[in-house]
C-alpha positions as CSV (number, residue, x, y, z in Angstrom):
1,X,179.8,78.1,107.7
2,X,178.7,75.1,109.6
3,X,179.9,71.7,109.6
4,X,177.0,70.1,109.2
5,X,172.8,71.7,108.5
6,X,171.8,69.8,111.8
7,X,170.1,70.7,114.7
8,X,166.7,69.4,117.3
9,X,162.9,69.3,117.3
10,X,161.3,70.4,120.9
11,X,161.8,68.7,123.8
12,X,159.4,66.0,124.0
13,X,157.6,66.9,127.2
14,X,156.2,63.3,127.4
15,X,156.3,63.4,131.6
16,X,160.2,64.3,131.5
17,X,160.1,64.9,135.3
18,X,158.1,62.2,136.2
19,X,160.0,59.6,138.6
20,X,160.2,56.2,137.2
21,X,157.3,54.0,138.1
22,X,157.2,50.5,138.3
23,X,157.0,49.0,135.0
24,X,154.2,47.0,135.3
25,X,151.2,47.2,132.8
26,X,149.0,49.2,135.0
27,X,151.8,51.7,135.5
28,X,151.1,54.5,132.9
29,X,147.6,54.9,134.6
30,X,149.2,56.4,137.2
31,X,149.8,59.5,135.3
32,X,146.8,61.8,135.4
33,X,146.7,63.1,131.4
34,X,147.2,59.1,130.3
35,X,144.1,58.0,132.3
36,X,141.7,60.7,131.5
37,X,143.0,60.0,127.7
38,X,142.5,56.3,128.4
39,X,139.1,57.1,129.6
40,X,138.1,59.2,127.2
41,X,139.3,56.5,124.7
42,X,137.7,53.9,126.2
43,X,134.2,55.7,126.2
44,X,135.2,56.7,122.5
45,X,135.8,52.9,121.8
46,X,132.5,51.4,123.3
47,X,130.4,54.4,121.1
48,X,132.3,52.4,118.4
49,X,131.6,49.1,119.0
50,X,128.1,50.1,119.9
51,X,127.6,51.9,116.2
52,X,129.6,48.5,114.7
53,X,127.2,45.9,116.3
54,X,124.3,48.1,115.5
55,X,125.1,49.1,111.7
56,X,125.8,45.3,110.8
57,X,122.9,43.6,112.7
58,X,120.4,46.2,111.3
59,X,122.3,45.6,107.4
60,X,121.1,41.6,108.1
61,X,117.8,42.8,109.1
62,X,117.6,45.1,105.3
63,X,119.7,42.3,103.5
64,X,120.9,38.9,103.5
65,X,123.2,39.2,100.9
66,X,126.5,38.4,102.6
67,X,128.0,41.2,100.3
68,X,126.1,44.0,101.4
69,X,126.9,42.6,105.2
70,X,130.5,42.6,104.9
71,X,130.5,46.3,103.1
72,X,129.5,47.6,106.5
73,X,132.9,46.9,107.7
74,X,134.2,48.5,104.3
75,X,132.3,51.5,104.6
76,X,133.6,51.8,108.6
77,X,137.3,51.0,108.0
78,X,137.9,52.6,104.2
79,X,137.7,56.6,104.7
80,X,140.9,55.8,107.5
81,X,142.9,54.3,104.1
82,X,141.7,57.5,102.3
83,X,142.3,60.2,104.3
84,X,144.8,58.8,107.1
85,X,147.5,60.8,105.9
86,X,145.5,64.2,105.6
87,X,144.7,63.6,109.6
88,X,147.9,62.5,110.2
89,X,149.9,65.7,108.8
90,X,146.8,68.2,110.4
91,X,147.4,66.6,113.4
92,X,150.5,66.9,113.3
93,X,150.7,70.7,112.5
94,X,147.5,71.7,114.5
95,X,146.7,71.6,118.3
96,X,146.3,68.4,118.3
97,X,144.0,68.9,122.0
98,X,141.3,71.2,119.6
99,X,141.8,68.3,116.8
100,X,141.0,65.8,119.0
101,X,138.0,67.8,120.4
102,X,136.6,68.4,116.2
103,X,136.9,64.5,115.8
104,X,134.8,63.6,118.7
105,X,132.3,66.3,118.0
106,X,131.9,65.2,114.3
107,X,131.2,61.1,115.2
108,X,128.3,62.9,117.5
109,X,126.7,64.6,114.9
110,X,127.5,61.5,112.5
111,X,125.6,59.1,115.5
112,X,122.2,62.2,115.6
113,X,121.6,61.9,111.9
114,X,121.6,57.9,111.8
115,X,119.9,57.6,114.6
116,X,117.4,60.5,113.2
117,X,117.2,58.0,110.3
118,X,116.1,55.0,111.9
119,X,113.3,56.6,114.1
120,X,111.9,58.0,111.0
121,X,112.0,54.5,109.1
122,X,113.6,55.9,105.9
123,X,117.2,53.9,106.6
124,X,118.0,51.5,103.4
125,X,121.2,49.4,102.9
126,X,123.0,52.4,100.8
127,X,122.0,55.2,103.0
128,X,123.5,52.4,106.1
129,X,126.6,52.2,104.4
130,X,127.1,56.3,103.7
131,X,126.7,56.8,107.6
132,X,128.8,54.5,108.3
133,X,131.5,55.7,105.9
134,X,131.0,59.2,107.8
135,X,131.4,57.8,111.2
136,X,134.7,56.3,109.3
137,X,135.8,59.8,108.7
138,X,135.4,60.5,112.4
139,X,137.8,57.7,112.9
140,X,140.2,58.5,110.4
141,X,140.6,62.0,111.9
142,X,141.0,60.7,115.7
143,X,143.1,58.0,115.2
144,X,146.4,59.6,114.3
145,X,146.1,62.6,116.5
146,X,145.5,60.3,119.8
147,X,148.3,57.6,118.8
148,X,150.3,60.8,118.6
149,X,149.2,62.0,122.2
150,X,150.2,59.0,124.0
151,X,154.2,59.3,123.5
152,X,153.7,62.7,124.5
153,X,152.5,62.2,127.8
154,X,154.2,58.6,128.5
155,X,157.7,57.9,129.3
156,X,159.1,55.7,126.7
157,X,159.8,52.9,128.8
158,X,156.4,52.7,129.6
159,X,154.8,53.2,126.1
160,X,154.6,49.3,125.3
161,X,152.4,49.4,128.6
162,X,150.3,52.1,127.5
163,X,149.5,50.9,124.1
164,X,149.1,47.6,125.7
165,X,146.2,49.3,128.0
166,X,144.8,51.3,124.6
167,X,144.6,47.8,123.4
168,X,142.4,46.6,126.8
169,X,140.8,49.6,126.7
170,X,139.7,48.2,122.7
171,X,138.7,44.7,123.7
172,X,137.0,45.8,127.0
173,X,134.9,48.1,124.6
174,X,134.9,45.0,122.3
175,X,132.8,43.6,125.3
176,X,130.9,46.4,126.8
177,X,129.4,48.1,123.2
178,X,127.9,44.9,122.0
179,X,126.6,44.0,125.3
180,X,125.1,47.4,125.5
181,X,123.6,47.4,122.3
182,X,122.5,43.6,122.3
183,X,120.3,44.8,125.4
184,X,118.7,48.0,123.6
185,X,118.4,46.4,120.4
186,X,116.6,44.1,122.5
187,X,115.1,46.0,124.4
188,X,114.3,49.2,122.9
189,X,115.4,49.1,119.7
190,X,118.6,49.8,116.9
191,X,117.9,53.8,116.9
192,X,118.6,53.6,121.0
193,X,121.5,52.6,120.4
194,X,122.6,55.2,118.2
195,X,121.0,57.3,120.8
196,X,123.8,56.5,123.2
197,X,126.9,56.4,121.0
198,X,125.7,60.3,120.2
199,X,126.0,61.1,124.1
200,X,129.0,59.0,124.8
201,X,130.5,60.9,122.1
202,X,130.0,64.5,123.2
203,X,130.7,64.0,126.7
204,X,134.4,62.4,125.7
205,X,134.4,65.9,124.0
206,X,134.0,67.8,127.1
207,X,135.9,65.6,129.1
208,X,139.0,66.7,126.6
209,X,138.1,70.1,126.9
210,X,138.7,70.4,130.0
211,X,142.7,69.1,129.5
212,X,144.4,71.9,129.3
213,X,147.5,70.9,126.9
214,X,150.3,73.7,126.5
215,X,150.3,73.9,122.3
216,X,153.9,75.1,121.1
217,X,153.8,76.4,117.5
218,X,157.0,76.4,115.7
219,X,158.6,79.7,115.1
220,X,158.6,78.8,111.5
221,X,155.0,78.7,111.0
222,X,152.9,76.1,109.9
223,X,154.0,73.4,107.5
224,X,151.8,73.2,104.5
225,X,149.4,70.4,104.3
226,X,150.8,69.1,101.0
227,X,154.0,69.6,102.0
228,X,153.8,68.0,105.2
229,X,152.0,65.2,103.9
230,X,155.1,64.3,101.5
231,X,157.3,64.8,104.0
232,X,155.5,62.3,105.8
233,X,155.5,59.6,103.3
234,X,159.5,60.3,102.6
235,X,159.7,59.7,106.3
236,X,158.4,56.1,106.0
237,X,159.5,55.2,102.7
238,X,163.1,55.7,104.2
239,X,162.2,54.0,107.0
240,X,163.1,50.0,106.4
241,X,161.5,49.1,109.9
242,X,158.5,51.2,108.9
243,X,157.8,49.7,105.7
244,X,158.2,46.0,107.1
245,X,155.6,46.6,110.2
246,X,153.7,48.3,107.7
247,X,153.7,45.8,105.0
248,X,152.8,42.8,108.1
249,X,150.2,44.7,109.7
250,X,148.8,45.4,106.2
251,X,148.3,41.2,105.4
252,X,147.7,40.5,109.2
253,X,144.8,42.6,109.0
254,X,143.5,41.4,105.2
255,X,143.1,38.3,106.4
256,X,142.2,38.3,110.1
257,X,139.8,40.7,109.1
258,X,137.5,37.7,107.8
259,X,136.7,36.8,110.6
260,X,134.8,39.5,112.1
261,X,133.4,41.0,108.7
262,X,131.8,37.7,108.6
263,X,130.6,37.4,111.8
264,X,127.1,38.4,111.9
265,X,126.3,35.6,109.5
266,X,128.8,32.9,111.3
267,X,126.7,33.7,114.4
268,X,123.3,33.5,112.6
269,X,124.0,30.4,111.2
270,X,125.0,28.5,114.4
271,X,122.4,26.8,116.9
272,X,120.0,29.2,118.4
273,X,122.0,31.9,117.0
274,X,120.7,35.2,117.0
275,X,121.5,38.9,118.1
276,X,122.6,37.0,121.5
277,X,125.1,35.1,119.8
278,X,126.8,37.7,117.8
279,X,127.1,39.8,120.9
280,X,128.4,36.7,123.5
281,X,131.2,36.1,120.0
282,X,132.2,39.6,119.7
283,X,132.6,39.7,123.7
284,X,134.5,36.1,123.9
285,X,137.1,38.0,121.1
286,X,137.7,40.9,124.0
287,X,137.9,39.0,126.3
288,X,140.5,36.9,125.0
289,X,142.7,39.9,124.2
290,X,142.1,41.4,128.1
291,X,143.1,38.3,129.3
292,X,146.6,38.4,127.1
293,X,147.6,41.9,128.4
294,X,148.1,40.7,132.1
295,X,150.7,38.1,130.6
296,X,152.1,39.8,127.6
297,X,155.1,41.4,129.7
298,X,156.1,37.4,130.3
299,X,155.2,36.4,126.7
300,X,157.8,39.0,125.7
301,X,160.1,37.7,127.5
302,X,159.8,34.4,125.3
303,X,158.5,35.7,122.2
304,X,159.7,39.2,120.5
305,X,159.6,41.2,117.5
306,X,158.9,38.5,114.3
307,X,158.8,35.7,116.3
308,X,155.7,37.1,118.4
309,X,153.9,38.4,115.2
310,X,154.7,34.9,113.6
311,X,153.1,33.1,116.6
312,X,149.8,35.2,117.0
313,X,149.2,35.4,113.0
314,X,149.2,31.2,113.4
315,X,147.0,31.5,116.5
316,X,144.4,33.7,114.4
317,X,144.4,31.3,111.3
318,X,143.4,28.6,113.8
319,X,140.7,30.3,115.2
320,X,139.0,31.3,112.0
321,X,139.4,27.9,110.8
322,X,137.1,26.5,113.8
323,X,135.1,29.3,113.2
324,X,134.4,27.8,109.6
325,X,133.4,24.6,110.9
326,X,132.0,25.5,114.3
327,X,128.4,24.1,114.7
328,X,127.6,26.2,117.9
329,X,128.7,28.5,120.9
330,X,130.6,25.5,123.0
331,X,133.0,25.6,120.0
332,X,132.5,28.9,118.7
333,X,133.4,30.8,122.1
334,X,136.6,29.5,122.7
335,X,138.0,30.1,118.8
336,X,136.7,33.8,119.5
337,X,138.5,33.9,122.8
338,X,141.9,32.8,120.9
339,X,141.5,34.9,118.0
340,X,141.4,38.1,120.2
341,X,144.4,36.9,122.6
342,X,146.7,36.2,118.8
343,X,145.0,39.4,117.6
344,X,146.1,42.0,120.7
345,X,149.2,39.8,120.5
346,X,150.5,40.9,116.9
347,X,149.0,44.2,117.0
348,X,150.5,45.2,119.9
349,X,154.1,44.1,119.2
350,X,153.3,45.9,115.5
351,X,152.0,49.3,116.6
352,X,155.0,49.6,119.6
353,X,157.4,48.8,116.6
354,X,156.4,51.5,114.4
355,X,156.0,53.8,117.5
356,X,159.9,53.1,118.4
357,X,160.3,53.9,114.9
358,X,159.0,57.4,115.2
359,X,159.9,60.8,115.9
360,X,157.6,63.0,117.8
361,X,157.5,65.8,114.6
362,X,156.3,63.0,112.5
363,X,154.3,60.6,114.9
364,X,150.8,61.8,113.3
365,X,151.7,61.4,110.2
366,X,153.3,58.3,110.8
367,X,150.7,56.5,113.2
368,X,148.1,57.6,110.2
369,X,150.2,55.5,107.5
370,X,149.8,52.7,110.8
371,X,146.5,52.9,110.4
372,X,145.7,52.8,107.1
373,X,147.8,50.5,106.4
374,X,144.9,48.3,109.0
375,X,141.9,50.1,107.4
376,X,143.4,49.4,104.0
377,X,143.9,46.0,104.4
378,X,140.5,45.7,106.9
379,X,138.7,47.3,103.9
380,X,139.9,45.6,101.1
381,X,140.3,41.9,103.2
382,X,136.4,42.5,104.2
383,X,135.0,43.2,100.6
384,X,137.2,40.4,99.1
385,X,135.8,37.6,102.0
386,X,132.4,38.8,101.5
387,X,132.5,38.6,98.3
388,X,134.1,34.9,98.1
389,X,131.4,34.3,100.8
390,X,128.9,35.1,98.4
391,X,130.1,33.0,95.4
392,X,131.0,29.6,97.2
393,X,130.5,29.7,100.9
394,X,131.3,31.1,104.4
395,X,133.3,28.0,105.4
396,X,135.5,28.3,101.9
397,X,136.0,32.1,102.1
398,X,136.7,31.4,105.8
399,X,139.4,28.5,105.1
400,X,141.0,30.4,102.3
401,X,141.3,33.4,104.5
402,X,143.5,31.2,107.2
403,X,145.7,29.8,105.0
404,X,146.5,32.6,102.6
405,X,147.0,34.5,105.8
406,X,149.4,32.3,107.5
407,X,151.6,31.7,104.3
408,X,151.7,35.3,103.6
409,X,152.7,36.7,107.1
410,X,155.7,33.8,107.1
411,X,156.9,34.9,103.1
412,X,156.9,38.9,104.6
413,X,159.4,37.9,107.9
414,X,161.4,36.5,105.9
415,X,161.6,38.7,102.7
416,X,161.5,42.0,104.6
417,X,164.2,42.1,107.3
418,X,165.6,45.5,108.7
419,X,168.2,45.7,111.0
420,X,166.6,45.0,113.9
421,X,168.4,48.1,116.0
422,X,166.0,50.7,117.6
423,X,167.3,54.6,116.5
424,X,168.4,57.0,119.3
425,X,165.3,59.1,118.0
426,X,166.0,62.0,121.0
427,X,166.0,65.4,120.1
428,X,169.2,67.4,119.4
429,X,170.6,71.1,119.1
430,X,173.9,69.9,118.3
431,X,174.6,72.0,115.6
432,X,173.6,75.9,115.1
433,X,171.0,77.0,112.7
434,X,172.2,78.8,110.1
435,X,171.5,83.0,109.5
436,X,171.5,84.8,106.1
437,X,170.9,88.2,105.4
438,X,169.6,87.6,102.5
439,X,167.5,84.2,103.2
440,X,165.2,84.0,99.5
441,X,161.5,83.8,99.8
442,X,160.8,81.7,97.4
443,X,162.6,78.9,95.7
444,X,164.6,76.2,96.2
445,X,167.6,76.1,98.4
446,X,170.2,73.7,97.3
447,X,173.3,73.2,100.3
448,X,176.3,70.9,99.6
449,X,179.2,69.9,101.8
450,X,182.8,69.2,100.4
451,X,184.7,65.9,102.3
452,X,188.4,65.2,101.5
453,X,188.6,61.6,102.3
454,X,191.4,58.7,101.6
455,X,190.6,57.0,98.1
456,X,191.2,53.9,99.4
457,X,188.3,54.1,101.7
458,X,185.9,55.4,98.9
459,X,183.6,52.3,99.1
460,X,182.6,52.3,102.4
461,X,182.2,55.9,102.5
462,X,179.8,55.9,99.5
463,X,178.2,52.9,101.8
464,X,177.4,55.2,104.4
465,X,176.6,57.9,102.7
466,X,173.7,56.3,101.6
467,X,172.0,56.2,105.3
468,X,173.0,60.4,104.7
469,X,170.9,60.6,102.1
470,X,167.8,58.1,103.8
471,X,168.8,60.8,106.5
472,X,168.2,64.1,104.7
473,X,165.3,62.4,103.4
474,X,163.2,61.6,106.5
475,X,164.0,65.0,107.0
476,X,162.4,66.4,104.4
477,X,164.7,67.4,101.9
478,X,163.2,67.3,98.2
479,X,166.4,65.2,96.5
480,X,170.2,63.9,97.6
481,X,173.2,63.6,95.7
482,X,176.9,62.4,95.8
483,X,179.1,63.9,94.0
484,X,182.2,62.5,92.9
485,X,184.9,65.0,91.6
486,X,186.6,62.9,88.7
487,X,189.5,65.4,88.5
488,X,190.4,64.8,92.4
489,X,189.3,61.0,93.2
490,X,189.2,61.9,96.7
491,X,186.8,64.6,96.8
492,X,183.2,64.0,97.0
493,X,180.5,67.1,97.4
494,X,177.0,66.0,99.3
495,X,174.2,67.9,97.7
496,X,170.7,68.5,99.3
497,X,167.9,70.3,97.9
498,X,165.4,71.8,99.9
499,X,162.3,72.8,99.1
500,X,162.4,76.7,100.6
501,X,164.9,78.1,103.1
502,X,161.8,78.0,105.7
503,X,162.0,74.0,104.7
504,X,165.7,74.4,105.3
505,X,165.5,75.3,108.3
506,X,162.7,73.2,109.3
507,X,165.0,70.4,108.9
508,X,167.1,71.9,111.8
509,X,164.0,71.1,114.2
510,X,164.0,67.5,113.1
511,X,167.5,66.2,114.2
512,X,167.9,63.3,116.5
513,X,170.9,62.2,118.4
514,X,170.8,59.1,115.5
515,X,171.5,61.7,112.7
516,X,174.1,63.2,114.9
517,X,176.0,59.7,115.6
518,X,175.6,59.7,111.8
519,X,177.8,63.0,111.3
520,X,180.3,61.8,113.6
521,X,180.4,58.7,111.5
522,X,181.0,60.6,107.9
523,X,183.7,63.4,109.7
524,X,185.4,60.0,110.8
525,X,186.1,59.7,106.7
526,X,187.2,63.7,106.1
527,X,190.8,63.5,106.3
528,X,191.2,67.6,106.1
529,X,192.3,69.3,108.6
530,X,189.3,71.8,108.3
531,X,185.6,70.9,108.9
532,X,183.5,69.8,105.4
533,X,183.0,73.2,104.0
534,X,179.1,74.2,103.3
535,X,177.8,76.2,100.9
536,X,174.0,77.6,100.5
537,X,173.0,78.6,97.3
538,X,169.3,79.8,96.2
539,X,167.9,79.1,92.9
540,X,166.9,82.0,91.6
541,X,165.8,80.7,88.2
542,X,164.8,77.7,86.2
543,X,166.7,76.4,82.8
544,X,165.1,77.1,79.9
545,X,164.9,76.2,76.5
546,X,166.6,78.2,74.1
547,X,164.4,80.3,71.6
């Protein structure tokens, strides 16, 4: 028997051997895989932008319902909230190099048709909006599986750097796709610009093919999808840090998403304004949020964690609110430049907590519940602006928006507080997985573990035994239970259910040096002279009712 079910996931291979570089931001370009991903995100980010600035000028061109307008970003943002965690687990249970490769090949096909559609005039606002929900499933399925990559090839010092370049790599696209497609819709025309976004796209797919990525397939086999897919919400729902960022990048985005849902119709209504306008606003936003990254390291330094999400929420409720009342570009420019430095700012310090807060086995899965907690709040803020928009105005939907959002974001900090300490998440084999001759096949495997501890101590052991069961949870174990023998006040039996022995044993892969500081922490209570003892037991049959 072993004293504890516990042992390590693979060795994260995230550029173990690579000598510590300077930890600037530029630094994680200095490893080859990160920049070609970077690149290949970048280009992936501009096709984006490009499809974005396209989709909702053209909508104003079929419509000027403000509704119909803002359901473009609905349409982009909403299949991420849907089907987020289905990416998340394949991608975390697939090659995620092929996966990536599928997703890029998909938003090319997605850009042919559209553009197809335009050249042969038959594009109406509900046929708009089902293309763009499909280029939306393109993004839901390459979102998780490329926050999942860049852990894997970044040293975790350097991983704040790295998703602060992801996030200039964002706003330079923020600049370059509408600049590209103000000039062809210009110039040439909308379909052009489709036109583009379809090559951009399947180039970035060769580029990737050419990165050859060493897949390891667990011994075990494949999870299954709906198995994996619980495990990943058991993951975060155990997760106190998780469910805060989750629950503050959810209302950041709500209402910060009013802003640029609206946009195409703020920048109409301006001076002069025009295609021009919403193009040089959209542009002024990246910039702003470029400009941030070369000075974030130092904001840090000041600002961090709640107080830094705190700050740049406040900075993006002041920019939309002299968006509401800005009569043209002089004003207009410079509350788009500070709405993108707040808006890298929070996002940033959100997405590298929840990346601290994940384990490589689960990152997909978890980075997926990241992002739809953004799509889900983008989606739902967007439809709920637009439609205040339509029934009183832009400035009061605006104005409502910036308020609500600041109030909100400062109610969350203070309601939802975790402990503030980052988990040893390293892998470890610390403890040998266990062999039976006669391991079931099917069925349940329940496992408990028998501690002898000092009565007098009972309340703080049952204390921590409920991080074991938060634990065995994240884990993946179907249900936890303490046991208290009432004959024998000093023994209590730890009971874990798994659903298979091949989930049993999975959980052995999943183990990080913070469960195994855990152990140490609950053997500290067992006053036997003998390890706990474990038993396995299989369930061979169900309870049932008597005839």
């Amino acid at each position: 028997m072993t004293p504890f079910p516990d042992a390590a996931p693979a060795t994260n291979k995230a550029a173990v051997a690579t000598p510590a570089a300077v930890q600037t931001v530029w630094g994680p370009l200095k490893i080859p895989v990160f920049r070609m991903l970077w690149g290949t995100w970048l280009a992936a980010n501009v096709s984006m932008w490009m499809n974005d600035v396209a989709a909702a000028w053209m909508m104003t061109s079929l419509t000027t319902s403000p509704i119909w307008v803002a359901l473009v970003q609905t349409a982009s943002t909403l299949p991420v909230f849907l089907l987020g965690l289905p990416s998340g687990a394949l991608a975390d249970i697939l090659d995620r190099r092929r996966y990536f490769i599928i997703t890029q090949f998909w938003l090319a096909g997605t850009a042919v048709v559209l553009c197809v559609a335009v050249l042969l005039d038959v594009i109406t606002p509900p046929l708009l909006l089902a293309l763009t929900f499909a280029n939306g499933v393109g993004l839901a399925m390459r979102w998780p599986v490329f926050s999942a990559l860049i852990p894997e090839v970044v040293p975790r010092p350097q991983l704040p750097s790295a998703l602060a370049l992801n996030g200039v790599a964002m706003n330079a696209s923020r600049i370059i796709g509408p600049l590209v497609a103000g000039a062809l819709i210009a110039s040439a025309g909308t379909a052009y610009v489709f036109v583009l976004n379809a090559v951009l796209s399947v180039l970035s797919g060769f580029v990737i093919m050419r990165w050859r990525r060493e897949h390891s397939p667990s011994p075990l086999g494949r999870e299954r999808l709906l198995s994996a897919m619980r495990v990943g919400m058991q993951f975060v729902n155990q997760s106190a840090r998780l469910r805060s960022v989750f629950v503050k990048v959810a209302l950041f985005f709500l209402h910060s998403t009013a802003l640029l849902a609206l946009l195409p119709l703020l920048a109409r209504r301006l001076v002069g304004g025009d295609a021009g306008t919403f193009t040089l606003l959209l542009a002024s936003m990246g910039a702003g949020a470029i400009t941030v990254v070369m000075i974030l390291p130092r904001v840090r330094q000041f600002l961090s964690g709640n107080r830094l999400v705190l700050t740049g929420t406040l900075l993006q409720s002041f920019a939309t609110l002299v968006m509401a009342f800005a009569p043209n570009v002089y004003v207009a420019v410079p509350a788009m430049f500070l709405g993108g430095m707040a808006w890298l700012c929070t996002a940033n310090s959100l997405s590298v907590s929840a990346q601290m807060a994940l384990p490589d086995w689960v990152r997909a899965r978890g980075m997926s519940m990241y992002q739809m907690a953004i799509m889900g709040g983008s989606a739902f803020g967007a439809a709920l602006w637009g439609q205040i928009a339509t029934v009183s105005s832009l400035t009061v939907s605006m104005v409502i928006a910036a308020v609500t959002g600041s109030i909100s974001m400062f109610i969350a900090i203070r309601g939802m507080k975790d402990s503030g300490q980052e988990e040893d998440l390293t892998p470890s084999r610390d403890f040998k997985v266990p062999v039976s001759e006669t391991a079931p096949r099917t069925g349940h495997v329940v496992m408990t573990l028998e501690y002898r501890i000092d009565p007098a101590r009972a309340e703080a052991f049952v204390a921590l035994m409920q991080q074991s069961r938060r634990s065995r949870l994240r884990q993946g174990a179907l249900s936890w239970e303490l046991l208290h023998d009432l004959g024998e006040p000093g023994r209590y039996v730890e009971q874990v259910v798994d659903e298979s022995w091949t989930e049993h044993l999975r959980r052995f892969d999943r183990v990080t040096a913070a469960d195994v500081a855990l152990r140490d922490r609950k053997l500290a209570f067992h006053i036997a002279p003998e390890p706990p003892v474990v038993t396995r037991y299989a369930i061979e049959s169900s309870a049932r009712p008597l005839s």
